[in-house]
N, CA, C and O atoms as a GROMACS GRO file, in nm:
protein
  580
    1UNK      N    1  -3.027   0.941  -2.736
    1UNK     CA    2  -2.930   0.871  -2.654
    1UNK      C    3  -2.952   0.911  -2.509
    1UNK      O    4  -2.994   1.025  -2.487
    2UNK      N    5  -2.925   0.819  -2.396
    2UNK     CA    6  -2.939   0.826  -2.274
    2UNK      C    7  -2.875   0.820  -2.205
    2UNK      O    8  -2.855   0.707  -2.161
    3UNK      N    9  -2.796   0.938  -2.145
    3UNK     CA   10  -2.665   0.876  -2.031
    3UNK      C   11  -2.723   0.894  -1.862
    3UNK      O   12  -2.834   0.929  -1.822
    4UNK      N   13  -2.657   0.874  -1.821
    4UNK     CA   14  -2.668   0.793  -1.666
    4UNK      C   15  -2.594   0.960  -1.645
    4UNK      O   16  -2.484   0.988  -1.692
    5UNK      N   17  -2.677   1.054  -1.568
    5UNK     CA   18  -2.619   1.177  -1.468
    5UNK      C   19  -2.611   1.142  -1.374
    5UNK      O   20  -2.680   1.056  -1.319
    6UNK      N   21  -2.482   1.228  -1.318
    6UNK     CA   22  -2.487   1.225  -1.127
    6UNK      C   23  -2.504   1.357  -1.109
    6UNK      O   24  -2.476   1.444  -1.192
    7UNK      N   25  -2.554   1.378  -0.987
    7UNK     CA   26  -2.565   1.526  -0.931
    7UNK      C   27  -2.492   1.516  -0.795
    7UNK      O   28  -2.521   1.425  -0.718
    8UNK      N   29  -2.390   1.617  -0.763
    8UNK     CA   30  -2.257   1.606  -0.656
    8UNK      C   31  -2.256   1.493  -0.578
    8UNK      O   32  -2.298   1.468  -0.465
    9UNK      N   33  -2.189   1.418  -0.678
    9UNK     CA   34  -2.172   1.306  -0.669
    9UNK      C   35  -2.256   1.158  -0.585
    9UNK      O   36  -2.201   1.078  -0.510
   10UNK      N   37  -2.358   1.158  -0.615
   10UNK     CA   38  -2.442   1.081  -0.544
   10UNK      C   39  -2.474   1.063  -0.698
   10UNK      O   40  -2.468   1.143  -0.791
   11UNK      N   41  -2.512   0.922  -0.694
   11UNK     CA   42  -2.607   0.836  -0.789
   11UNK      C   43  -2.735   0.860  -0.770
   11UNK      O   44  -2.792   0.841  -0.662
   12UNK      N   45  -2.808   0.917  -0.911
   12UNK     CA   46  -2.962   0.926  -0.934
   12UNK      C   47  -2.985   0.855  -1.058
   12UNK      O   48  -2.898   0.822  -1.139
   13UNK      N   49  -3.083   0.841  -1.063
   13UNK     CA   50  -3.175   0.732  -1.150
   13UNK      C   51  -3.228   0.867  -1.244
   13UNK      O   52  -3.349   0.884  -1.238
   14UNK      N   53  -3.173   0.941  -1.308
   14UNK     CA   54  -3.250   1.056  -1.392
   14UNK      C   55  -3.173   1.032  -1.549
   14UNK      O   56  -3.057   0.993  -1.554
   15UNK      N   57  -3.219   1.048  -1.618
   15UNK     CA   58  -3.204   1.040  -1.739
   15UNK      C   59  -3.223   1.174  -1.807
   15UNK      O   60  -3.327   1.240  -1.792
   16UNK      N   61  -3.135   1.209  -1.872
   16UNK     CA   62  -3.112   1.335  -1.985
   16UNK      C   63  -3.115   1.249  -2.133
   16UNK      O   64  -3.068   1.141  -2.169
   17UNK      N   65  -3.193   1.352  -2.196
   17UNK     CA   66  -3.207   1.316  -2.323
   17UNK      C   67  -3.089   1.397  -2.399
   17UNK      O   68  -3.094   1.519  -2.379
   18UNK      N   69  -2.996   1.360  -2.473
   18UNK     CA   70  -2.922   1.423  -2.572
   18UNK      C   71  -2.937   1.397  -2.715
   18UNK      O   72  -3.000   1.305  -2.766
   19UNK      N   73  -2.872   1.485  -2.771
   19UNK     CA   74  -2.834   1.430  -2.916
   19UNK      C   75  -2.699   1.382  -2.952
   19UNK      O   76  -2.679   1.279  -3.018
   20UNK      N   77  -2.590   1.476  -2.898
   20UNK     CA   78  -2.473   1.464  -2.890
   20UNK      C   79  -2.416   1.462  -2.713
   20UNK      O   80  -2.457   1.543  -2.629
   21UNK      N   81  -2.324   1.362  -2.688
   21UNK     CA   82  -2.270   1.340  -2.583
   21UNK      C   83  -2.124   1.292  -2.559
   21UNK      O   84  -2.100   1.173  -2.537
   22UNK      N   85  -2.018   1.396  -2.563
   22UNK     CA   86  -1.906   1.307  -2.580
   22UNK      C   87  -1.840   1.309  -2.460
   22UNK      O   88  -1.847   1.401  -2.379
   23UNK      N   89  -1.757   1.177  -2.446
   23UNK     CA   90  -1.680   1.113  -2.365
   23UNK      C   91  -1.641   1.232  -2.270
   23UNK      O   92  -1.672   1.225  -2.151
   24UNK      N   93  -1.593   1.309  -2.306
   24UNK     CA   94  -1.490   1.419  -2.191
   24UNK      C   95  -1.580   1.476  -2.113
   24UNK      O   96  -1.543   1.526  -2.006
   25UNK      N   97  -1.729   1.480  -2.158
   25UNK     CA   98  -1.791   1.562  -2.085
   25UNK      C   99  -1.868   1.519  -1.968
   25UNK      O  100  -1.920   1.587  -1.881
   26UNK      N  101  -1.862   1.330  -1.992
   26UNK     CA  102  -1.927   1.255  -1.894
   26UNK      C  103  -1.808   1.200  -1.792
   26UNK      O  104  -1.831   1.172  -1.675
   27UNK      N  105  -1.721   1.193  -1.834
   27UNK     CA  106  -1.636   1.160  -1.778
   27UNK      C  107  -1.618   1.202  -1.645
   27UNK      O  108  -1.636   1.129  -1.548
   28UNK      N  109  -1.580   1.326  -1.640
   28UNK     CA  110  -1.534   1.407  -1.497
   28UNK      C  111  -1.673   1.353  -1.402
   28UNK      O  112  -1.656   1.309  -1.289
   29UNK      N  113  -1.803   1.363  -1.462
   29UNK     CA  114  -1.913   1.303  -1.353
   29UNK      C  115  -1.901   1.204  -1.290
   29UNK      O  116  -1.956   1.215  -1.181
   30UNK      N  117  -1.839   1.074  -1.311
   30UNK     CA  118  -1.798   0.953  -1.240
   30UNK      C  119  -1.663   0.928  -1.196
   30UNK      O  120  -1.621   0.822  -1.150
   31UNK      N  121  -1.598   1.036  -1.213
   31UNK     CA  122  -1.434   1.028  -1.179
   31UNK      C  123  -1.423   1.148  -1.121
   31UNK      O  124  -1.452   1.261  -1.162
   32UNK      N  125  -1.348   1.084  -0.955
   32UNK     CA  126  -1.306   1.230  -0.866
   32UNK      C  127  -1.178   1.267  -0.968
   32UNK      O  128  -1.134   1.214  -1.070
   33UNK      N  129  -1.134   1.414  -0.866
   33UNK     CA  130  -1.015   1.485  -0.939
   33UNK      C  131  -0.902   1.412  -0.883
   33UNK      O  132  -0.791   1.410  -0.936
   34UNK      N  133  -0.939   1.338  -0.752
   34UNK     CA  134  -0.826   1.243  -0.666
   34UNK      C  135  -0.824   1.125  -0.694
   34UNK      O  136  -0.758   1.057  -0.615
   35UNK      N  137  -0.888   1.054  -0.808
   35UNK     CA  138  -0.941   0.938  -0.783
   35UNK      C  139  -0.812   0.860  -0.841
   35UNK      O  140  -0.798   0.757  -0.776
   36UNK      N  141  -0.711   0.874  -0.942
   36UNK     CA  142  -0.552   0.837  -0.938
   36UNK      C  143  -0.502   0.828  -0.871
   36UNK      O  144  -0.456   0.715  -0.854
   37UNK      N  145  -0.465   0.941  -0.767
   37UNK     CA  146  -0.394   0.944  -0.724
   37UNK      C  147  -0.405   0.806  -0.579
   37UNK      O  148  -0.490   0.802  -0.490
   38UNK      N  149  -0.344   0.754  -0.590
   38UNK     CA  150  -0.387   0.622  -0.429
   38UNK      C  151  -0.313   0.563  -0.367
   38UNK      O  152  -0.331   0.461  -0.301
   39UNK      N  153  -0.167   0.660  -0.393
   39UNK     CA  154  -0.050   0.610  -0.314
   39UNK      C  155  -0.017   0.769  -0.252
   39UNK      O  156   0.061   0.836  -0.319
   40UNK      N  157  -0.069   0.823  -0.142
   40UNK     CA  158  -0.046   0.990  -0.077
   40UNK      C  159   0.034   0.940   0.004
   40UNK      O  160   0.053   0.823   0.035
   41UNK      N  161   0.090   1.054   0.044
   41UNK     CA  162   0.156   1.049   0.177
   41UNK      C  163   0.104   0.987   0.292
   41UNK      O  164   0.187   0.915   0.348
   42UNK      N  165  -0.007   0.991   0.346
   42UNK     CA  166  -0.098   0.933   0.402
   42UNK      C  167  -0.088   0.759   0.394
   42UNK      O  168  -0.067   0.678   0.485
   43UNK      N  169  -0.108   0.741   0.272
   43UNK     CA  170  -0.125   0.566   0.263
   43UNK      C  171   0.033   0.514   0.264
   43UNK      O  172   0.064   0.408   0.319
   44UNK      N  173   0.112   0.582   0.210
   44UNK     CA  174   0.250   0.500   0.240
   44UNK      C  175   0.307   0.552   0.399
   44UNK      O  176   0.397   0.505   0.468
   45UNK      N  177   0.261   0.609   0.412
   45UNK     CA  178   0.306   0.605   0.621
   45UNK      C  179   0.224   0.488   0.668
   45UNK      O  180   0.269   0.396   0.735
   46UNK      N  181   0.085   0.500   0.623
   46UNK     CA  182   0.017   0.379   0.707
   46UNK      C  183   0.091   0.240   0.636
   46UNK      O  184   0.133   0.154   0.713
   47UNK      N  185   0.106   0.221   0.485
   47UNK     CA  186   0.182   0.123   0.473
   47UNK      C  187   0.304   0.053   0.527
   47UNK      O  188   0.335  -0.066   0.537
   48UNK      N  189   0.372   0.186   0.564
   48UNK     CA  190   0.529   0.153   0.645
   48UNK      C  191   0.480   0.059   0.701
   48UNK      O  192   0.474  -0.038   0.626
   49UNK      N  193   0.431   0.039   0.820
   49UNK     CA  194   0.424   0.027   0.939
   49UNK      C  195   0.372  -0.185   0.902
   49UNK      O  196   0.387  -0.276   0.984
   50UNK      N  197   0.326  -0.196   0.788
   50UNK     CA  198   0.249  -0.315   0.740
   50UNK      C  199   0.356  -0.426   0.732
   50UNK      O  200   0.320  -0.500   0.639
   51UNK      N  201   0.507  -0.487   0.805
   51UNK     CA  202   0.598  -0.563   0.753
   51UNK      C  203   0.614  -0.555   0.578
   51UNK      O  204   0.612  -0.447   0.519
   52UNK      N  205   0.624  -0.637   0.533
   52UNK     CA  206   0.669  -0.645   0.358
   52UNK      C  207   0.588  -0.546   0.311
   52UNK      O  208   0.654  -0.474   0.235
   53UNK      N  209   0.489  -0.514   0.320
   53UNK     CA  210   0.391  -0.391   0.266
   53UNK      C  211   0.474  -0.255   0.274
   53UNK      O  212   0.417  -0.151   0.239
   54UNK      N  213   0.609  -0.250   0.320
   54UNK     CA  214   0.656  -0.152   0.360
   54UNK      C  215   0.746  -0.120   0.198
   54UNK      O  216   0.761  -0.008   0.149
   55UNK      N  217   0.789  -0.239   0.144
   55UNK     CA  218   0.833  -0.205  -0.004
   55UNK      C  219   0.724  -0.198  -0.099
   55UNK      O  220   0.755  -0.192  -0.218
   56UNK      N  221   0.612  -0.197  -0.068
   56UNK     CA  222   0.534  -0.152  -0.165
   56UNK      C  223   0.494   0.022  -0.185
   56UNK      O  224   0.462   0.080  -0.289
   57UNK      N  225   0.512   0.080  -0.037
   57UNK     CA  226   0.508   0.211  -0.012
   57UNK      C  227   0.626   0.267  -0.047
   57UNK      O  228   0.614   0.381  -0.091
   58UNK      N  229   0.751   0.219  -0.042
   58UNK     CA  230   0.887   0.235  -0.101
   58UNK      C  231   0.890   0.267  -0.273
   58UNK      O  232   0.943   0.367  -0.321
   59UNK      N  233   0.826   0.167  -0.347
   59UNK     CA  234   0.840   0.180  -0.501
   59UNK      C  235   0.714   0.246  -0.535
   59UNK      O  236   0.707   0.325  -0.629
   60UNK      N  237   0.645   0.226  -0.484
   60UNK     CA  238   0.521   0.277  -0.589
   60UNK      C  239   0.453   0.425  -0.501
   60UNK      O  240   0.337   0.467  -0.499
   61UNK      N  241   0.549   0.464  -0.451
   61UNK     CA  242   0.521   0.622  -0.408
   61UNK      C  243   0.595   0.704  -0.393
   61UNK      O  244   0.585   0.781  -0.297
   62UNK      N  245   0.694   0.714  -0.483
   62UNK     CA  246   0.828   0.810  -0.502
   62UNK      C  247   0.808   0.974  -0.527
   62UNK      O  248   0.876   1.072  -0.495
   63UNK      N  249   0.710   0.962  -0.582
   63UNK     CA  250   0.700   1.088  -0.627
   63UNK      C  251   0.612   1.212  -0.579
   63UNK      O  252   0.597   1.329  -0.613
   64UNK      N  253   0.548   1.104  -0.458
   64UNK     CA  254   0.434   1.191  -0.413
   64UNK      C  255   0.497   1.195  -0.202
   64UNK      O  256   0.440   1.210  -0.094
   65UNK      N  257   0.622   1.175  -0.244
   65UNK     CA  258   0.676   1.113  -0.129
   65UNK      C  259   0.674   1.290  -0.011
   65UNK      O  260   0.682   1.390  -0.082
   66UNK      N  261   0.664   1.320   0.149
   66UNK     CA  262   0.686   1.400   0.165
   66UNK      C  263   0.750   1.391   0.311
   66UNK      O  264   0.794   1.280   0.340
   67UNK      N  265   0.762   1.502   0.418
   67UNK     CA  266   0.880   1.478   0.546
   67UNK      C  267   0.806   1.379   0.627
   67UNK      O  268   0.864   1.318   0.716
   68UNK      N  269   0.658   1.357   0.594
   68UNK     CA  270   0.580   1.287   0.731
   68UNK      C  271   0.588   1.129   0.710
   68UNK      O  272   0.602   1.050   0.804
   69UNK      N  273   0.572   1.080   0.526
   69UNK     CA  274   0.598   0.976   0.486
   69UNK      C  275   0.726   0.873   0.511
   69UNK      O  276   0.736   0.752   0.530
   70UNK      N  277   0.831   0.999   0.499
   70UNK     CA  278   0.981   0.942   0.494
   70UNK      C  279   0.955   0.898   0.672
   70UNK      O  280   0.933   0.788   0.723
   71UNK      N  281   0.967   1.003   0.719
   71UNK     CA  282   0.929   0.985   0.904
   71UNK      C  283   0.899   0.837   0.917
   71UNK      O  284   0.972   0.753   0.970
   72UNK      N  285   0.750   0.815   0.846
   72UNK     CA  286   0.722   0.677   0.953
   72UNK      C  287   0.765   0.547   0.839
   72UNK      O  288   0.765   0.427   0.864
   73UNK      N  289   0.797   0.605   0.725
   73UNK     CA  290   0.876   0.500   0.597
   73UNK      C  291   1.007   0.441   0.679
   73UNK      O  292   1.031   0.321   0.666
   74UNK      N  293   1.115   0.542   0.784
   74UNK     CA  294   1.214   0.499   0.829
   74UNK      C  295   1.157   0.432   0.989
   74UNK      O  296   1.229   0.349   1.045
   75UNK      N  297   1.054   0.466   1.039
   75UNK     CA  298   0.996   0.405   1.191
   75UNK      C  299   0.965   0.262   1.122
   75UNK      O  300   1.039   0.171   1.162
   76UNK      N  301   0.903   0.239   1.061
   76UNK     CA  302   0.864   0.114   0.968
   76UNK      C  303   0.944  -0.020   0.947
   76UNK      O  304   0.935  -0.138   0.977
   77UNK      N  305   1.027   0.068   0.878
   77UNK     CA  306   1.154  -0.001   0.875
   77UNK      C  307   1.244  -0.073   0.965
   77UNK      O  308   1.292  -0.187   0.961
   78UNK      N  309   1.259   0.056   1.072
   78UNK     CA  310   1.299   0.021   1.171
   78UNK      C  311   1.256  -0.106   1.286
   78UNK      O  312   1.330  -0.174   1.358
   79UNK      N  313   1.116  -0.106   1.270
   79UNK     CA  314   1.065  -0.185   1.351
   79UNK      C  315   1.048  -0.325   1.264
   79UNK      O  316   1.120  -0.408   1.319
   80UNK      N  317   1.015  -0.354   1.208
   80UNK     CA  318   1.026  -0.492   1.078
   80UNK      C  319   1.152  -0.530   1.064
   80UNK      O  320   1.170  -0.646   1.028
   81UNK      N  321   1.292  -0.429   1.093
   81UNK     CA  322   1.426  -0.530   1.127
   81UNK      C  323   1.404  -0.562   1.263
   81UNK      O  324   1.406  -0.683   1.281
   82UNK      N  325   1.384  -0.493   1.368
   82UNK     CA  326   1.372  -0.529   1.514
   82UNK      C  327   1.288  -0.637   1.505
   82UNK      O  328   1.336  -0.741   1.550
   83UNK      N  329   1.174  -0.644   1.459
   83UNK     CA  330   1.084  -0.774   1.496
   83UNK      C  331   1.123  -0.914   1.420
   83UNK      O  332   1.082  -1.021   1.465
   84UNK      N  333   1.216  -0.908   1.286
   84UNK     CA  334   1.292  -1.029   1.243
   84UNK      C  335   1.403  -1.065   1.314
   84UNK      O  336   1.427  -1.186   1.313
   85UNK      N  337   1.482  -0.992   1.379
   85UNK     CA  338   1.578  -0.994   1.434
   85UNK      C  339   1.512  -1.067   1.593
   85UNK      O  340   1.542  -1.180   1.633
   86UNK      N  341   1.450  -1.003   1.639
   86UNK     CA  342   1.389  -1.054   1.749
   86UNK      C  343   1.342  -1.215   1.732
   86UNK      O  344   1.390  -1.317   1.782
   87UNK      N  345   1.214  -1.194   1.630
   87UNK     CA  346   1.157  -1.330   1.648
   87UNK      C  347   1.303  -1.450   1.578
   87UNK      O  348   1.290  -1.567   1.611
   88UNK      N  349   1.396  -1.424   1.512
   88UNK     CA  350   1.493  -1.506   1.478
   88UNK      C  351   1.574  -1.570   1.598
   88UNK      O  352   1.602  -1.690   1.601
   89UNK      N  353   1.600  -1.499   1.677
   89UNK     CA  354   1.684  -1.521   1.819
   89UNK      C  355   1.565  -1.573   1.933
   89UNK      O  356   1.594  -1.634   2.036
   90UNK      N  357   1.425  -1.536   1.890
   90UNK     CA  358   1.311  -1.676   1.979
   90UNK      C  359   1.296  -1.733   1.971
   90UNK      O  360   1.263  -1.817   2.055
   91UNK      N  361   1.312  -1.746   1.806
   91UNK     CA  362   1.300  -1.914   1.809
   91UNK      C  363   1.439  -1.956   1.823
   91UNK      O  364   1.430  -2.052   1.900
   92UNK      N  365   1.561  -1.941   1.794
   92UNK     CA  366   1.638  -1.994   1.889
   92UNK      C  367   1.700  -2.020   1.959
   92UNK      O  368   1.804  -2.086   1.960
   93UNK      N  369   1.626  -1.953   2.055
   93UNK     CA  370   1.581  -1.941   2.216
   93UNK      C  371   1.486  -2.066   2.251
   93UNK      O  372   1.489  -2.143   2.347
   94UNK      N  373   1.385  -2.060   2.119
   94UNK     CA  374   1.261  -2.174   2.210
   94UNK      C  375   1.297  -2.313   2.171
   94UNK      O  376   1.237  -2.412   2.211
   95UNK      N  377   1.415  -2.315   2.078
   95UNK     CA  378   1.434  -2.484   1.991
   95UNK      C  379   1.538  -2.524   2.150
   95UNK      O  380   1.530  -2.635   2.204
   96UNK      N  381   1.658  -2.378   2.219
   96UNK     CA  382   1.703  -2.460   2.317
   96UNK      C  383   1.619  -2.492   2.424
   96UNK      O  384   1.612  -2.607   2.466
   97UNK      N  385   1.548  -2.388   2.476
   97UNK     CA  386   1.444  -2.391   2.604
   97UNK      C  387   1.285  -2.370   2.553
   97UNK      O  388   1.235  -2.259   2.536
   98UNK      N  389   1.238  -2.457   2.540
   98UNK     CA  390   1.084  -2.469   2.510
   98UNK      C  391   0.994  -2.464   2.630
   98UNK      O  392   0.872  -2.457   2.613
   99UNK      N  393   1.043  -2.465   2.745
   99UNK     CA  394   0.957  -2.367   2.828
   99UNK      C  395   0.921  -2.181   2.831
   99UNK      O  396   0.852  -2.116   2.910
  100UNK      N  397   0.980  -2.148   2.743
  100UNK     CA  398   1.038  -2.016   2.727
  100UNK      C  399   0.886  -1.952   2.660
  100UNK      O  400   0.856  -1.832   2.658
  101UNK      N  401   0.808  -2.058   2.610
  101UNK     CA  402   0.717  -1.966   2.481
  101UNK      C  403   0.630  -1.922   2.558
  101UNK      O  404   0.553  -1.855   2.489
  102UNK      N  405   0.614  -1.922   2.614
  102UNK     CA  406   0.496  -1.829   2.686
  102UNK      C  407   0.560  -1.655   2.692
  102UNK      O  408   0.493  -1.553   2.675
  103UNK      N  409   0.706  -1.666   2.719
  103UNK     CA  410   0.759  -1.539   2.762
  103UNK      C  411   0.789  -1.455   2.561
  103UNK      O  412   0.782  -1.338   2.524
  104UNK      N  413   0.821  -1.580   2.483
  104UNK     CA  414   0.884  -1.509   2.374
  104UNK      C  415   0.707  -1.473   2.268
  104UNK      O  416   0.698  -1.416   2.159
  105UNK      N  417   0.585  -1.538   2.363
  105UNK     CA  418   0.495  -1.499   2.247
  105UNK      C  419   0.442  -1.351   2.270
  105UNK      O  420   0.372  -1.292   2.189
  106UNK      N  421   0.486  -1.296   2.397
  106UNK     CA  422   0.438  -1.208   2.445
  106UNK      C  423   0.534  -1.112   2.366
  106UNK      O  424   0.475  -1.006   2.344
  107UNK      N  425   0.649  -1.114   2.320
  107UNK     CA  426   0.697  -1.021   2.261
  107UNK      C  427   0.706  -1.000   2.123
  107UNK      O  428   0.765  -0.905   2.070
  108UNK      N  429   0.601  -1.163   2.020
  108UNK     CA  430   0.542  -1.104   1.953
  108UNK      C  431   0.398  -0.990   1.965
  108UNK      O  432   0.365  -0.899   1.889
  109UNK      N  433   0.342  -1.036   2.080
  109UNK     CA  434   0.226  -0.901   2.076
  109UNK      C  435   0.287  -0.746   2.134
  109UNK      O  436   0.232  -0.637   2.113
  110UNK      N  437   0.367  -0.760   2.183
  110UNK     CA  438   0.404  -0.603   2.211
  110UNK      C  439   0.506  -0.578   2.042
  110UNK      O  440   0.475  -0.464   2.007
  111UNK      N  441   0.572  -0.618   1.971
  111UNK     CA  442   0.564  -0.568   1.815
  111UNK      C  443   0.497  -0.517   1.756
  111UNK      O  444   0.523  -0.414   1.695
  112UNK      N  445   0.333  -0.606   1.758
  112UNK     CA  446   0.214  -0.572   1.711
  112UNK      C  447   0.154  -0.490   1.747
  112UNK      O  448   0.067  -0.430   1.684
  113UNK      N  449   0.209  -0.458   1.919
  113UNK     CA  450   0.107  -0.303   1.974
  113UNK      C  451   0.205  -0.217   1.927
  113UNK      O  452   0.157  -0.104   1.920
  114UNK      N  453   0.356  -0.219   1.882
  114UNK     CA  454   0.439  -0.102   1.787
  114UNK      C  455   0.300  -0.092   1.678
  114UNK      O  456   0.219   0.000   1.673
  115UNK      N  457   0.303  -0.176   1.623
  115UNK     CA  458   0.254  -0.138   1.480
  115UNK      C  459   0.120  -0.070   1.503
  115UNK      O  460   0.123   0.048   1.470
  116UNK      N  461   0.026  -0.104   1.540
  116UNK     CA  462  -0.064  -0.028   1.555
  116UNK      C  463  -0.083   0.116   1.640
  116UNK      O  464  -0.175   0.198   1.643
  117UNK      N  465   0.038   0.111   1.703
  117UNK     CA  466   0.024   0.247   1.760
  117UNK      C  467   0.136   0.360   1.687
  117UNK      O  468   0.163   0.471   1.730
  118UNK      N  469   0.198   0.286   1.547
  118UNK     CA  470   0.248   0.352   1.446
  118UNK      C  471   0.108   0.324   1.335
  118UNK      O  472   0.072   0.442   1.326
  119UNK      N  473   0.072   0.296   1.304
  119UNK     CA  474  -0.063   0.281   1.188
  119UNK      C  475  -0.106   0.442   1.274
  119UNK      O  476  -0.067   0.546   1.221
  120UNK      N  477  -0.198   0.448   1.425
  120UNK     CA  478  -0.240   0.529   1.488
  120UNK      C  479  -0.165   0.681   1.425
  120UNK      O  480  -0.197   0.767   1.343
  121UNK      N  481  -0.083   0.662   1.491
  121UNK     CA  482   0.014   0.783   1.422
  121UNK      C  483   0.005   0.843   1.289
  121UNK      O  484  -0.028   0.961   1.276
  122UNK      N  485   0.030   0.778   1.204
  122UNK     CA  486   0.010   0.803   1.044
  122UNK      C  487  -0.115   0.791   1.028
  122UNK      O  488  -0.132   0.835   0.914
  123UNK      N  489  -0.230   0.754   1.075
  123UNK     CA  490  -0.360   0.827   1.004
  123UNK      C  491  -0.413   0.946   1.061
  123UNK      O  492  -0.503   1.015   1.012
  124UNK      N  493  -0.334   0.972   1.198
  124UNK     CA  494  -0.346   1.097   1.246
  124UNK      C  495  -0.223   1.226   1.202
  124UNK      O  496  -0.213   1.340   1.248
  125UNK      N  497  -0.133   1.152   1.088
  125UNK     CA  498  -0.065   1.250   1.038
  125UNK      C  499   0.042   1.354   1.134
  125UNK      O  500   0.075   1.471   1.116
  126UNK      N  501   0.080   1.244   1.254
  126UNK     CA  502   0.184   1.307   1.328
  126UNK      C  503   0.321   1.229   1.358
  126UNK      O  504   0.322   1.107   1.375
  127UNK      N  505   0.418   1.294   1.362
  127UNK     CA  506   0.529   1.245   1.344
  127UNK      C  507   0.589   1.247   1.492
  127UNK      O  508   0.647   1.336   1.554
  128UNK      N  509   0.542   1.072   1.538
  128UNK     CA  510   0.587   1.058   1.652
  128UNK      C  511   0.614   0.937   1.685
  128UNK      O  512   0.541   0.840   1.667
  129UNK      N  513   0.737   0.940   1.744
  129UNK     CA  514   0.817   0.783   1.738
  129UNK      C  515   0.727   0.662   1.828
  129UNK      O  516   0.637   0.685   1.908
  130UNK      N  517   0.766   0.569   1.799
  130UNK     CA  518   0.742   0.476   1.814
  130UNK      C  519   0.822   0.453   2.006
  130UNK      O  520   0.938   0.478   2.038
  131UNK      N  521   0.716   0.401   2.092
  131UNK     CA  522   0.770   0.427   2.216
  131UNK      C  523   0.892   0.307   2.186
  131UNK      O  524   0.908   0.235   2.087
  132UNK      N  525   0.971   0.317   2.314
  132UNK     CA  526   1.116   0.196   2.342
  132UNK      C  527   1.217   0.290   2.228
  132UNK      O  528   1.291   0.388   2.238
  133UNK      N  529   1.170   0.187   2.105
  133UNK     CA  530   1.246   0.218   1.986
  133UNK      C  531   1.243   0.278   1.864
  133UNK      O  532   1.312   0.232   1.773
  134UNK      N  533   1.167   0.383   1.843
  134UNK     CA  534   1.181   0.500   1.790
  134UNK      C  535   1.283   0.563   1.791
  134UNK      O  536   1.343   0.563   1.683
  135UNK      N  537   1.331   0.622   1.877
  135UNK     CA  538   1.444   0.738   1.868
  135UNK      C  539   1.562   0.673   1.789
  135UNK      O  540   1.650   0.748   1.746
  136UNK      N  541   1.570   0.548   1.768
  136UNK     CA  542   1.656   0.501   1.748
  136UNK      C  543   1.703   0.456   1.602
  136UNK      O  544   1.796   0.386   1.562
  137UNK      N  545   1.550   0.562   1.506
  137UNK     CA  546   1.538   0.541   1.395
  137UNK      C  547   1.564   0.652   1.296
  137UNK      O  548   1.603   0.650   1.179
  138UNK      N  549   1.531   0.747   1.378
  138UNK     CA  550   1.459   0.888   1.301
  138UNK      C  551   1.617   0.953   1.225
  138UNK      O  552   1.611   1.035   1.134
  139UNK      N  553   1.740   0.908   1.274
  139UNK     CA  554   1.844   0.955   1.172
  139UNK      C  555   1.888   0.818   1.096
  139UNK      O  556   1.943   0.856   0.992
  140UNK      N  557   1.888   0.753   1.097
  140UNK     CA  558   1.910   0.615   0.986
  140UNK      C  559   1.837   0.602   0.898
  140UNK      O  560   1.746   0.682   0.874
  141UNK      N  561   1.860   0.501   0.834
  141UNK     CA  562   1.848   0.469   0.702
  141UNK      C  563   1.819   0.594   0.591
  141UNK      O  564   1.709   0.636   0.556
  142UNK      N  565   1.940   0.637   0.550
  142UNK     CA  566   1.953   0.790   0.490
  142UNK      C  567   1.884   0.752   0.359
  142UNK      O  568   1.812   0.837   0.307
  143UNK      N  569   1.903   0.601   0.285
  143UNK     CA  570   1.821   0.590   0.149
  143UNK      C  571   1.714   0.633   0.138
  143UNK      O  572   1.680   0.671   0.026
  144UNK      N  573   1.628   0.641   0.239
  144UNK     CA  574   1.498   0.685   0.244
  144UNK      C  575   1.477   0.800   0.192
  144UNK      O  576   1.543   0.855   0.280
  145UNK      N  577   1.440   0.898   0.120
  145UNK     CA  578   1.402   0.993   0.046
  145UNK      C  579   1.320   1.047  -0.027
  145UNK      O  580   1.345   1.157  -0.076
   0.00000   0.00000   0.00000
């Protein structure tokens, strides 16, 4: 029988001859010790920050949840009500005054420079608000946990 070896972790083309080969022992060779785990603290901070992607970091990472996650889980939040709330009152703003869109599209891109300069944050694993409206997050929404 012929199984497929890896050597630290890089794919080679070498072949071992066995007689006996069972499952548990090939196993660990193609599977990291992390390779489950794919909701860290890490990916649900960067998730926050994603609009609706933000309840996916909510349910499916409870348990691996920690102070830096919750941090930008509630900045997240925070900013995805501000930016519905916002763009709800532009548009109508722009249905009365439709000269206006030039001024209300610009404050969809400064939302979007929130978000990416919260994404920034959480892959650099620091807990730091969001400029304007940050501070205005970090004790609310107590569900967060």
């Amino acid at each position: 029988m012929y199984t497929l070896c890896i050597y630290r972790q890089k794919k080679c083309r070498r072949f071992v001859k066995s007689k006996r080969t069972s499952f548990h022992k090939i196993l660990p060779m193609f599977v990291q010790h992390n390779a489950y785990k794919t909701m860290t603290p890490k990916v649900q901070s960067i998730l926050s920050y994603l609009g609706i992607l933000w309840l996916v970091a909510f349910f499916a990472g409870k348990e691996e949840r920690n102070d830096l996650s919750i941090y930008h889980m509630k900045q997240g939040l925070g900013l995805f009500i501000i930016a519905i709330v916002s763009n709800t009152t532009a548009g109508i703003a722009l249905t009365l005054v439709p000269s206006l869109s030039f001024i209300i599209s610009v404050f969809g891109l400064v939302f979007f420079i929130f978000m990416i300069l919260g994404i920034i944050a959480a892959a650099n694993e620091v807990k730091k608000p969001l400029p304007l409206i940050g501070k205005l997050f970090e004790d609310t929404f107590h569900f967060i946990r």
